[in-house]
N, C-alpha and C positions, 0 to 999 in steps of 0.2 A: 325328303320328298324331292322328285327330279322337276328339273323346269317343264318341262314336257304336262308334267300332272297340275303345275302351276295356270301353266296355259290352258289347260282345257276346264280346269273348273274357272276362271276369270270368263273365258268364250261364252262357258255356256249360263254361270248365274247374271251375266250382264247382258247376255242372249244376244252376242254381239257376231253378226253373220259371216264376216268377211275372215280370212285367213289372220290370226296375229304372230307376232314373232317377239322377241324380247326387245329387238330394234324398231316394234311398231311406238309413231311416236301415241301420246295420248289427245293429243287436239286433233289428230287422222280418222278419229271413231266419235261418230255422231252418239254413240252408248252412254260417252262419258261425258252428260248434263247433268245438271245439278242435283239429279236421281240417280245416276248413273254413279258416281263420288258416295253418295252417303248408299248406295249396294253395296260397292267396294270397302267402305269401310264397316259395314254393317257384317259382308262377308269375312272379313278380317279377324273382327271378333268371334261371331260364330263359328265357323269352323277353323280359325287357328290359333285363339283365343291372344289376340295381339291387338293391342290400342293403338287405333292410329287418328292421328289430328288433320284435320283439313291443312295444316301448316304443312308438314309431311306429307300428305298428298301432293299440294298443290308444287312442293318440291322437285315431285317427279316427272319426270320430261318423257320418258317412255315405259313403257311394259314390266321392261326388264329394273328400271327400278322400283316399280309397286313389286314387282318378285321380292328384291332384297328386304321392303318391308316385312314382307311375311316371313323371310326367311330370318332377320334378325332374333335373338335369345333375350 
């Protein structure tokens, strides 16, 4: 899957309005509270059947690395 498709499903199941990029940071987007984290990771799961820990979230500093979660085997 390209980053491109990463970013638009992120955009749209966190229903996050503004433009992101892989450089957007993650405390830039009012989406990602404490609802917004357990979407993301609930997203994770469901559509790309990948476990991720709040530890692991809270890791990630922008976009572009909640991508390489998903992306990871």
């Amino acid at each position: 899957m390209k980053t491109n498709a990463y970013l638009s499903v992120i955009k749209k199941d966190l229903m996050i309005k503004k433009k992101i990029t892989e450089t957007t940071t993650i405390s830039s987007l009012a989406e990602f509270d404490s609802v917004g984290i357990l979407t993301f990771i609930s997203l994770a799961d469901k559509k790309y059947k990948k476990s991720i820990t709040g530890d692991q979230f809270l890791k990630c500093k922008n976009i572009g690395d909640l991508i390489s979660l998903l992306k990871k085997k």
